[in-house]
Phi, psi and omega in degrees: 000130170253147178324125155352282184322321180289319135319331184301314206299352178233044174286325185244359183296154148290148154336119174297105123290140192299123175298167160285005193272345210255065173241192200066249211264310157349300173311335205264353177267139172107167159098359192308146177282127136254149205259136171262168214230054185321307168270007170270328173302171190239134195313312192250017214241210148297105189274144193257134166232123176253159184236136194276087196254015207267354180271020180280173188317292189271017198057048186220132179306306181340312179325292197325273179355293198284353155295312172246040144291304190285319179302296164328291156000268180330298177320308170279027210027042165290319176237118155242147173042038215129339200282162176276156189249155145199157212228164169233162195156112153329000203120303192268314189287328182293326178314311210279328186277335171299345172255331135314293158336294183299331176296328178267006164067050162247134181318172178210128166222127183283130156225131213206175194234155174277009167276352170296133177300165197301300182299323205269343176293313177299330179314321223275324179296350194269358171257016133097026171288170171244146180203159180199130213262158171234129190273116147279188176272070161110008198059043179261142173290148173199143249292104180120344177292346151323317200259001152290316176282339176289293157021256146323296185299304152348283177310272168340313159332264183332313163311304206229358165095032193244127170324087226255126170278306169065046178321335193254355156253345189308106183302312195310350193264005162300293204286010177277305193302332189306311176317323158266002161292331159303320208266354159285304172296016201223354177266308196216089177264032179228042168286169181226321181214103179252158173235126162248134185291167180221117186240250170282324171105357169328289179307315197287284173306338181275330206246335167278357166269303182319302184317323184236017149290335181258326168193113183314000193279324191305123202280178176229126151229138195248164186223174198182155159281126150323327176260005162197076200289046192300346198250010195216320181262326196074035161199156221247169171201166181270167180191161189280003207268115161281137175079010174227146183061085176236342178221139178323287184234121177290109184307347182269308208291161176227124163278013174265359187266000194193168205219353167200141180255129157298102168284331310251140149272158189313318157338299210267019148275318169297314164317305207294297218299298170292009162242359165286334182281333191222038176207346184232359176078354183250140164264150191233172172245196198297310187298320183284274187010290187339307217284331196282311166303332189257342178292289198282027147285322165305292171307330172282012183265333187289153157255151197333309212294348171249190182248126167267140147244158172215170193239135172264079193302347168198209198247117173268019162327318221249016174257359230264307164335326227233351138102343196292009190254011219233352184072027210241135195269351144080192189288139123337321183307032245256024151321147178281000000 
């Protein structure tokens, strides 16, 4: 696991930028728009601003991340040249490191469960991944497959020499997010609050430094499931929000990076997600929903004049199997 000290070492790092080696599809990451949320906003409240990440190659924030995991790697000759990468993963992080590997001409192998939806396995092959499906119990998530498919991956590790990213402790992907905290601040620098959901806490954290490097006043809200309070209770339950609340204490969040936690229950995410689909035109998945509920509690709470940003972390294309437009509460399944 790594350690506190390893946080450290990416206290002074810069915003992760694209080299000049980062050219082709690479380049498309980053660079996210943000959108105000209007009819989302609360008439006498606070304006919700979102950073739109779903125009990335696989339509995911995860792009950020998994560049700059492989990347750090590289740099440090931990991974050279060729050699394989592998992940354990629900979907958004295997798609995006898997359209890294390939740009950067590393094997890529996945190990995932068959309760992940259809499309999200395929994506990952068709971006030229070995995925290897872990059979369930009726193809159901069930109490302990974190730490089974973590294993697996283990093992395999171990087996064949392949670089273990290892996303839910990996420090490198602050500094991917840091990028996206300049570039929120360089859209709209007269934020007052951002809130964000937590998942490995990559994002949360990362985009929280950058923010309060520029200026401590800016509040941070970190967000969760009602039903699975690890920042409030320290204990995890199931709920539909993929890739979030997924282990009690997330080695990345620093409760000194934030200043208040967001409870939502899942319900009142999903409602968010569809009404972000049919009063603001974009589709999401559960998690920006999460983000949105919880940006807009904070704002009626707010004066006009000020601004939330929150992040719409990916395309909700790739939810649509699962049922969430359908007002259907969709897996279990909660891998990043």
């Amino acid at each position: 696991m790594n350690d506190r000290a390893g946080m450290d070492d990416h206290e002074n790092h810069e915003p992760l930028e694209l080299s000049a080696a980062d050219d082709g599809t690479i380049a498309a990451i980053g660079d996210s728009p943000l959108v105000e949320l209007p009819t989302i906003s609360p008439d006498d409240g606070a304006t919700i601003y979102a950073k739109w990440e779903g125009g990335n190659p696989t339509g995911s924030i995860k792009d950020r991340m998994a560049l700059a995991m492989i990347r750090a790697a590289r740099e440090r000759g931990e991974l050279e040249p060729g050699e394989p990468v592998i992940e354990f993963t629900g979907g958004s992080t295997g798609s995006s490191l898997a359209f890294v590997c390939s740009v950067l001409g590393h094997p890529f192998r996945v190990v995932t469960a068959d309760c992940v939806a259809d499309e999200k396995i395929a994506s990952m092959r068709a971006l030229g991944a070995d995925v290897e499906v872990v059979e369930t119990p009726d193809g159901v998530a069930y109490d302990g497959l974190f730490d089974d498919l973590r294993r697996e991956t283990e093992r395999i590790a171990d087996e064949t020499g392949a670089y273990f990213t290892n996303q839910f402790e990996n420090p490198d992907q602050l500094d991917g997010y840091r990028a996206l905290g300049a570039e929120i601040l360089t859209q709209q620098p007269d934020i007052d609050e951002f809130v964000m959901i937590v998942g490995t806490g990559g994002c949360a954290m990362g985009t929280a430094k950058a923010l309060r490097e520029s200026n401590r006043d800016i509040d941070i809200g970190v967000v969760e499931p009602a039903e699975s309070p690890v920042l409030t209770d320290g204990t995890t339950g199931e709920h539909s929000v993929q890739g979030t609340a997924i282990v009690a204490s997330p080695p990345l969040v620093d409760d000194e990076l934030y200043d208040r936690v967001y409870t939502i229950p899942t319900d009142d995410g999903i409602e968010t997600v569809q009404q972000i689909a049919s009063e603001e035109g974009l589709l999401v998945g559960t998690s920006t929903g999460m983000n949105v509920a919880a940006a807009r509690r904070t704002a009626e709470a707010r004066d006009p004049d000020d601004v939330i940003v929150t992040i719409a972390c990916d395309t909700g294309l790739k939810y649509l199997s699962d049922g969430l437009y359908e007002g259907l509460e969709g897996s279990t399944f909660c891998l990043c």
